[in-house]
C-alpha positions as CSV (number, residue, x, y, z in Angstrom):
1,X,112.2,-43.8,20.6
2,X,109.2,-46.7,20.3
3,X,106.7,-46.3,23.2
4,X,105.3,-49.6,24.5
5,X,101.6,-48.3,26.1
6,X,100.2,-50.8,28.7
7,X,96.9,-48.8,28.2
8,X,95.5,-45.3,26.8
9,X,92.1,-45.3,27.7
10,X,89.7,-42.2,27.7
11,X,86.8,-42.5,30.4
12,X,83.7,-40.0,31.5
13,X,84.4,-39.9,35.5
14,X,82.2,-37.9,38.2
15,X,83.7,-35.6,39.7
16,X,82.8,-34.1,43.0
17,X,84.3,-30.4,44.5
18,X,83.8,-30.3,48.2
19,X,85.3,-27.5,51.0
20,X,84.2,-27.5,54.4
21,X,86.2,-26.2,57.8
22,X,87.0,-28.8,60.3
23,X,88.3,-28.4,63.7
24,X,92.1,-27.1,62.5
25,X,91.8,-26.3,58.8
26,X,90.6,-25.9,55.5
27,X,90.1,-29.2,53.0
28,X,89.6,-28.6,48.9
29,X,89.0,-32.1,48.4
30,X,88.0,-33.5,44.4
31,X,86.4,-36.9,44.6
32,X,86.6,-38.9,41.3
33,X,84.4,-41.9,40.7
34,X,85.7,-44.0,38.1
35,X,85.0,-47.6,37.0
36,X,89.0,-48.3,37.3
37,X,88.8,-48.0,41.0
38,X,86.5,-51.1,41.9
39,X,84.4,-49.4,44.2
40,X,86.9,-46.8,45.5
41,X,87.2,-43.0,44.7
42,X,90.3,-40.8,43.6
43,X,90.5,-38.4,46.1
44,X,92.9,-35.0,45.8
45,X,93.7,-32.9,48.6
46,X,93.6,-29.9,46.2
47,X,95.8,-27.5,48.9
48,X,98.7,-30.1,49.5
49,X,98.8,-31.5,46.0
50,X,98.0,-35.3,47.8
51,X,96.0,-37.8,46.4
52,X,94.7,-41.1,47.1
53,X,92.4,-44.2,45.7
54,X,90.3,-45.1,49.2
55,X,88.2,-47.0,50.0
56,X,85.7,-47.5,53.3
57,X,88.5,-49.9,54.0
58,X,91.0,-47.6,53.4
59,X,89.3,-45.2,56.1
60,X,89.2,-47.7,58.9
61,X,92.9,-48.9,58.7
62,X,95.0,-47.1,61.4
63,X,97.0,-44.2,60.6
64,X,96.5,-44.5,56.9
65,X,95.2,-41.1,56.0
66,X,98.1,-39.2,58.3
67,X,100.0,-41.0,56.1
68,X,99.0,-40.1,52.8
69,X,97.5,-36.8,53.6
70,X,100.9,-36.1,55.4
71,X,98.0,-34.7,58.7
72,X,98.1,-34.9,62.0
73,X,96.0,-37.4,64.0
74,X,93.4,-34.4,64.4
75,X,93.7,-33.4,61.1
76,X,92.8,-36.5,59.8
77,X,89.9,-37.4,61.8
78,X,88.3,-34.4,59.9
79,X,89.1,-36.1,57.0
80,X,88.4,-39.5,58.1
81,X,84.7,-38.7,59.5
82,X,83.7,-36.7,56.2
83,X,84.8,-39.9,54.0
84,X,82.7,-42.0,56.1
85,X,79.9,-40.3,55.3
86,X,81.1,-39.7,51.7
87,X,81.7,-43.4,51.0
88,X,79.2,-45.1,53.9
């Protein structure tokens, strides 16, 4: 079978390992910076096997990391207030 490739790129990308405690649980996050993202960072919950491109935009909108992180509301204020700083 012929294999039509839309792209096969290889790119250096920064990588960033952080674990901290919040108020209910453990994150093991990986934060990838790539110039594909325009401005926003790969982000893997490394736990859940979740992952994201986000954005400071991203952050703000309502209900948007429950979603994708599959969190509770509390949950995800941990979350939220560490990518603030992360991509403030």
């Amino acid at each position: 079978m012929e294999r039509f490739f839309l792209y096969d790129d290889v790119e250096d990308t920064k990588t960033r390992f952080v674990s901290f405690t919040g108020r209910t649980q453990r994150y093991d996050l990986a934060i990838l910076q790539s110039s594909r993202f325009f401005g926003k960072v790969l982000v893997l919950d490394i736990q859940f096997g979740r992952f994201a491109i986000i954005g400071p935009d991203d952050v703000e909108e309502p209900g948007y990391l429950e979603h994708v992180y599959n969190r509770s509301e509390e949950e995800a204020a941990d979350l939220r207030e560490y990518l603030r700083e992360l991509l403030g």
